[in-house]
N, CA, C and O atoms as CSV, one atom per row, in Angstrom:
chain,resi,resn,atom,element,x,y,z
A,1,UNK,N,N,-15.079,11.732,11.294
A,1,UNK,CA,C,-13.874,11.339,10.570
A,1,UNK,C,C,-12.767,11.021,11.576
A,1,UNK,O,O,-12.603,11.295,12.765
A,2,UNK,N,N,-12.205,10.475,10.839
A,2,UNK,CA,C,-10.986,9.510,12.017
A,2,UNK,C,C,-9.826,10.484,12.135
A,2,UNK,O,O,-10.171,11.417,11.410
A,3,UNK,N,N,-8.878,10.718,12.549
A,3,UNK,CA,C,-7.649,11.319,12.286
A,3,UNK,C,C,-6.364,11.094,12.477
A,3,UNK,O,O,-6.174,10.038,13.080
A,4,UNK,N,N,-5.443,11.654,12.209
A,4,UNK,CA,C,-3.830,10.463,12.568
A,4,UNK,C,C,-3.246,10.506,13.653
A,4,UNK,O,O,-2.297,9.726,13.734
A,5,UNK,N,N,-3.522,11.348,14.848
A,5,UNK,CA,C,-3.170,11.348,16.067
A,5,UNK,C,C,-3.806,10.191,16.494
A,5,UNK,O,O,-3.119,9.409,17.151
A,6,UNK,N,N,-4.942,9.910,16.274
A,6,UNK,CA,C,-5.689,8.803,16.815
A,6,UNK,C,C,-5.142,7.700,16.800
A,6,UNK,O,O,-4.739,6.868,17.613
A,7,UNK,N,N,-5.221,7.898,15.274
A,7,UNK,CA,C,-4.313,6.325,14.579
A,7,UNK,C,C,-2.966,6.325,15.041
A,7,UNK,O,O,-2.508,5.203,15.255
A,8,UNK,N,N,-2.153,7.371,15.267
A,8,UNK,CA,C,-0.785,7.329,15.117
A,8,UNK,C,C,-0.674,6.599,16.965
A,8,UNK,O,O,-0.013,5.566,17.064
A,9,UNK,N,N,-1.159,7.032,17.955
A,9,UNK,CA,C,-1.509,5.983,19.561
A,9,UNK,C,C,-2.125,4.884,19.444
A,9,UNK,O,O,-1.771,3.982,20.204
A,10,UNK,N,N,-3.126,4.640,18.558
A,10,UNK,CA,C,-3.252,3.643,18.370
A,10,UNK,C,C,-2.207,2.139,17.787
A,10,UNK,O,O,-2.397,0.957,18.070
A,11,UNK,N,N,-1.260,2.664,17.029
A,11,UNK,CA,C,-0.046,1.677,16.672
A,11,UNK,C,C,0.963,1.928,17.858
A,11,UNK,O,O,1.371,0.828,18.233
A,12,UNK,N,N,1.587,3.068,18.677
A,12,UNK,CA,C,1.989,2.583,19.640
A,12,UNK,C,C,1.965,1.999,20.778
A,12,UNK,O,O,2.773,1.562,21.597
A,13,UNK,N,N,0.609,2.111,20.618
A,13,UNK,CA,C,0.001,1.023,21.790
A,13,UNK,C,C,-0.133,-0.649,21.613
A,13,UNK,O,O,-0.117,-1.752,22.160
A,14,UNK,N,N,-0.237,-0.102,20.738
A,14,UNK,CA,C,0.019,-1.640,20.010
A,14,UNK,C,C,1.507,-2.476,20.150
A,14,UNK,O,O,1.778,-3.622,20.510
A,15,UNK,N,N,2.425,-1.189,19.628
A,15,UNK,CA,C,3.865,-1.578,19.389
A,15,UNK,C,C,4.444,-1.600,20.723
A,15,UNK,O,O,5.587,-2.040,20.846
A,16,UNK,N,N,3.619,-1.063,22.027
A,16,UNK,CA,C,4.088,-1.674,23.221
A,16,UNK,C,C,3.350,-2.978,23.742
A,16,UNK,O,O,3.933,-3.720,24.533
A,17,UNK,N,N,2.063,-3.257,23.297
A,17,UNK,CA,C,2.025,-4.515,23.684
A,17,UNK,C,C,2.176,-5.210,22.878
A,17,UNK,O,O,1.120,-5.818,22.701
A,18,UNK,N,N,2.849,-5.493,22.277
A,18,UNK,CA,C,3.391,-6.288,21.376
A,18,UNK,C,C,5.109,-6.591,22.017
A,18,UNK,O,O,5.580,-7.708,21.807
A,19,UNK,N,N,5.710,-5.854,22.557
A,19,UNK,CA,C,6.578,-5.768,23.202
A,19,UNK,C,C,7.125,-6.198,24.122
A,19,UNK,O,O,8.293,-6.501,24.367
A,20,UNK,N,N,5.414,-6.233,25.109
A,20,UNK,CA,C,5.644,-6.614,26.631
A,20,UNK,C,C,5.813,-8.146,26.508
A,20,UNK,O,O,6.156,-8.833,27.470
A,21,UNK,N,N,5.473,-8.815,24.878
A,21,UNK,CA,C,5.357,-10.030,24.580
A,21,UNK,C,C,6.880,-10.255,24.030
A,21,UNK,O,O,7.371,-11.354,23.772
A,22,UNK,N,N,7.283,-9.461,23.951
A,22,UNK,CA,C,9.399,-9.735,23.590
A,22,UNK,C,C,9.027,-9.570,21.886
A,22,UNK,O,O,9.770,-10.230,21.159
A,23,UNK,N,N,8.165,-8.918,21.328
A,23,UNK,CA,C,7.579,-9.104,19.701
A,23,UNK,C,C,7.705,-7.622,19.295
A,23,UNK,O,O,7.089,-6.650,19.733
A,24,UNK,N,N,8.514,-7.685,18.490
A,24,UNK,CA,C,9.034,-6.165,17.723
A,24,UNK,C,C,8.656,-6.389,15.595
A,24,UNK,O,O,9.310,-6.874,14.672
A,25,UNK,N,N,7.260,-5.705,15.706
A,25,UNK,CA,C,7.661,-5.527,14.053
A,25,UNK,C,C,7.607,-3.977,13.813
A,25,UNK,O,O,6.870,-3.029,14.085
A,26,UNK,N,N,8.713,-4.215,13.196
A,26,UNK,CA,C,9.614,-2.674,12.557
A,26,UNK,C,C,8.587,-1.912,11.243
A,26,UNK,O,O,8.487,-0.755,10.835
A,27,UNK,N,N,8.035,-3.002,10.926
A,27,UNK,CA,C,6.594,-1.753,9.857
A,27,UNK,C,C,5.692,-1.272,10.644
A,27,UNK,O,O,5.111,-0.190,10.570
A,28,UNK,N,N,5.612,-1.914,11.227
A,28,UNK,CA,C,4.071,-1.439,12.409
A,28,UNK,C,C,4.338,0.545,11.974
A,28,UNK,O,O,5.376,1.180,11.786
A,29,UNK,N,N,3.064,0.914,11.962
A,29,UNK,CA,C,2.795,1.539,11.833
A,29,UNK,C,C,1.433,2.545,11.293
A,29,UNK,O,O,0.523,1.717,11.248
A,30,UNK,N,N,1.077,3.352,11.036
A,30,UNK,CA,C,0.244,4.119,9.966
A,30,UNK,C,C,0.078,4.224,8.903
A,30,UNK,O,O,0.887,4.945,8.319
A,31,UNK,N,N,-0.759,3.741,8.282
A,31,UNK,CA,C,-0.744,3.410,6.480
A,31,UNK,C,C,-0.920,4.795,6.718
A,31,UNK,O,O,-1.698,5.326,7.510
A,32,UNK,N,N,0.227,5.537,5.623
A,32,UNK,CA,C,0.054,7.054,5.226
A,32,UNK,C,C,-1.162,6.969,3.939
A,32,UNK,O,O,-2.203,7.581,4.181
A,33,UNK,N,N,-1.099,6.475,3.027
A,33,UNK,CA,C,-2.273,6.282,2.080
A,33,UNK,C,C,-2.900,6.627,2.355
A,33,UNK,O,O,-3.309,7.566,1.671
A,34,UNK,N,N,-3.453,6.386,3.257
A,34,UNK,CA,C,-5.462,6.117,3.995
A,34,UNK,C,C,-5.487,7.261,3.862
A,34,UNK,O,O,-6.360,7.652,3.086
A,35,UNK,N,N,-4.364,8.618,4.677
A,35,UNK,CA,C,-4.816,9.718,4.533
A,35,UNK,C,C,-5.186,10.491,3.084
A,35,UNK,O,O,-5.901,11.493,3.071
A,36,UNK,N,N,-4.707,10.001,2.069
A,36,UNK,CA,C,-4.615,10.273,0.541
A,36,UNK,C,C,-6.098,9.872,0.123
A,36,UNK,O,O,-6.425,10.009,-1.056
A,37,UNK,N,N,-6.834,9.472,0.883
A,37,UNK,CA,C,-7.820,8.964,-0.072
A,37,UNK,C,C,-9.327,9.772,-0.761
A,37,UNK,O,O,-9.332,10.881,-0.228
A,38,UNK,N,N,-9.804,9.730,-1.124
A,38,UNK,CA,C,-10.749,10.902,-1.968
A,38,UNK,C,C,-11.445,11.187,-0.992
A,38,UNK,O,O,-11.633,12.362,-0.678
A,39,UNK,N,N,-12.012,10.082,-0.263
A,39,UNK,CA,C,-13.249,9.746,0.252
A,39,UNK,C,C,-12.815,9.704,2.242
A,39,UNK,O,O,-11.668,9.450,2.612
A,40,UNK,N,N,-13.915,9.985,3.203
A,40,UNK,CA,C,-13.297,10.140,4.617
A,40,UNK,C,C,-13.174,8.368,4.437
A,40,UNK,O,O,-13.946,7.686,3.764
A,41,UNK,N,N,-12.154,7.928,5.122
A,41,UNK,CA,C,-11.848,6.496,5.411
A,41,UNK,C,C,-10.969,6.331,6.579
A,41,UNK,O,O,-10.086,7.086,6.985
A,42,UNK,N,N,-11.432,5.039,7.109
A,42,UNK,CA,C,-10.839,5.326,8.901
A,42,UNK,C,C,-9.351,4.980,8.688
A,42,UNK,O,O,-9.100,4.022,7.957
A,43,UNK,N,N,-8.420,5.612,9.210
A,43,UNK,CA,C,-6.979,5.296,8.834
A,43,UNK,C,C,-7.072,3.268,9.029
A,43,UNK,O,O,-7.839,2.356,9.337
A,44,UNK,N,N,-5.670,3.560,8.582
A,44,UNK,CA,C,-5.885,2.148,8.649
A,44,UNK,C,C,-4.179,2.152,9.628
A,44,UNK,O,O,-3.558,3.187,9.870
A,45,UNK,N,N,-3.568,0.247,10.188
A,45,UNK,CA,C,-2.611,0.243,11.314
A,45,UNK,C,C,-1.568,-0.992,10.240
A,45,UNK,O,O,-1.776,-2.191,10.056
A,46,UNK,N,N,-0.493,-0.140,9.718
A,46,UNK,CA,C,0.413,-1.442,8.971
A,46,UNK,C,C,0.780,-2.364,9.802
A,46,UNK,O,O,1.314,-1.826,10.772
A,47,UNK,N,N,0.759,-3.216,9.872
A,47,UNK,CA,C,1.317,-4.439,10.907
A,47,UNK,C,C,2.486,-4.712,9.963
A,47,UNK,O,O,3.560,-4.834,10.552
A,48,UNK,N,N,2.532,-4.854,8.437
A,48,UNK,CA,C,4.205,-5.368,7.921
A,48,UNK,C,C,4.100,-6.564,7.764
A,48,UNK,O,O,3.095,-7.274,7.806
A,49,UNK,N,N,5.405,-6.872,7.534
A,49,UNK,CA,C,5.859,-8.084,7.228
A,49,UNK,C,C,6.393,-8.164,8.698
A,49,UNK,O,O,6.581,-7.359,9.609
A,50,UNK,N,N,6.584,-9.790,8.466
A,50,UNK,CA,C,7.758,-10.072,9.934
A,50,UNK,C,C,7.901,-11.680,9.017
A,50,UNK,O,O,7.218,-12.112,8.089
A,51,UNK,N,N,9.481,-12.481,9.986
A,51,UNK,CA,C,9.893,-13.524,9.487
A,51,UNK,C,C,8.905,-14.704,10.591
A,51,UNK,O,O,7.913,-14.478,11.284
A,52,UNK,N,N,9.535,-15.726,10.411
A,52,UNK,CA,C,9.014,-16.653,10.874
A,52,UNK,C,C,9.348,-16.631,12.013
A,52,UNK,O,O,8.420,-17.350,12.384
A,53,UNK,N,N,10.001,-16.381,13.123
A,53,UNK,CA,C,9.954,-16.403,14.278
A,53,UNK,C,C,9.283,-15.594,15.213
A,53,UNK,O,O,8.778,-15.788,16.319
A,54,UNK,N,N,9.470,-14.280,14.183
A,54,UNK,CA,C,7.992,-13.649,14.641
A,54,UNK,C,C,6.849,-13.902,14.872
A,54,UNK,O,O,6.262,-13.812,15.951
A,55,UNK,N,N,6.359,-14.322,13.619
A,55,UNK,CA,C,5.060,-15.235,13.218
A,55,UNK,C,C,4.812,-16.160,14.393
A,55,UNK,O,O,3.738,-16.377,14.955
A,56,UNK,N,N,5.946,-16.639,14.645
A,56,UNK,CA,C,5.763,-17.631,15.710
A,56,UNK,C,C,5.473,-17.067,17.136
A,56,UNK,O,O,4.657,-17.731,17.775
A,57,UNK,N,N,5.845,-16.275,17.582
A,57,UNK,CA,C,6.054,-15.705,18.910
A,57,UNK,C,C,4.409,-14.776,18.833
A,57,UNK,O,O,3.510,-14.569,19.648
A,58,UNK,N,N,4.690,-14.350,17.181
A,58,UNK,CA,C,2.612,-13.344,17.664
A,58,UNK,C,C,1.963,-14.653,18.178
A,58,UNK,O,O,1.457,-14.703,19.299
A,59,UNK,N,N,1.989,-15.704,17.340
A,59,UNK,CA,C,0.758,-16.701,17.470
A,59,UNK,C,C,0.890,-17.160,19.087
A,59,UNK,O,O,0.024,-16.873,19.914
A,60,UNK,N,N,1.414,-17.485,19.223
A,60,UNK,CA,C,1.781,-17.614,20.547
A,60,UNK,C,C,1.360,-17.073,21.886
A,60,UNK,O,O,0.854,-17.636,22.857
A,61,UNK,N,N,1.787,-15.546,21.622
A,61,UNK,CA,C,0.890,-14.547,22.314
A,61,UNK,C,C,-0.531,-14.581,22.468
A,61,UNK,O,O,-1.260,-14.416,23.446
A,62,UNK,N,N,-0.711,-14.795,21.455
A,62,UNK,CA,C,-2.517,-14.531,21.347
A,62,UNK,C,C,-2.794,-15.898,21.633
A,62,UNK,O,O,-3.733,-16.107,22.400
A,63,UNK,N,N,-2.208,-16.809,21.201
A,63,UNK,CA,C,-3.131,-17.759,22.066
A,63,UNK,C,C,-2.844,-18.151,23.550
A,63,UNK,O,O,-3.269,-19.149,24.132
A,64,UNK,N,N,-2.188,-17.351,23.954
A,64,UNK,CA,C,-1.767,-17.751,25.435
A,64,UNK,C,C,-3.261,-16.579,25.913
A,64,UNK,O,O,-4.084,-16.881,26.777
A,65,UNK,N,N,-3.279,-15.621,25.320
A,65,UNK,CA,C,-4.305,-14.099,25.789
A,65,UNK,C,C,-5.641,-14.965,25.763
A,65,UNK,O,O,-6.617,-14.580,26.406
A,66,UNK,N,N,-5.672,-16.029,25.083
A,66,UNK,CA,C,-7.401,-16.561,24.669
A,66,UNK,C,C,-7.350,-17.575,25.635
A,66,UNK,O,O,-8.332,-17.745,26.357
A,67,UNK,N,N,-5.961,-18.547,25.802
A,67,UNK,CA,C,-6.746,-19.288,27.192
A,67,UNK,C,C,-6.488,-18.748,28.702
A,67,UNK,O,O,-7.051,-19.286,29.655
């Protein structure tokens, strides 16, 4: 079974590289739910909403990481 320490480094690791890219989303985080659920289920990582310039700057990132 998964647990939320895991998950919970796992989104800040995230939320720093996401960072090192000048890219800040403010939901990022730990779906608390996941832990609610009947059944063992691997947490899950909110990414959120973000506006369009965001949008713009993730895509960006990642495709600069792929070539």
């Amino acid at each position: 079974m998964h647990d939320q320490p895991d998950a919970q480094d796992c989104a800040e690791e995230l939320r720093a590289a996401l960072a090192a890219h000048g890219i800040t989303l403010p939901s990022l985080g730990v779906d608390l739910p996941t832990f609610a659920a009947r059944y063992p289920a691997r947490p899950l990582i909110a990414l959120g909403n973000c506006n369009v310039p965001t949008a713009r700057a993730l895509t960006t990132a990642l495709r600069k990481g792929v070539a």
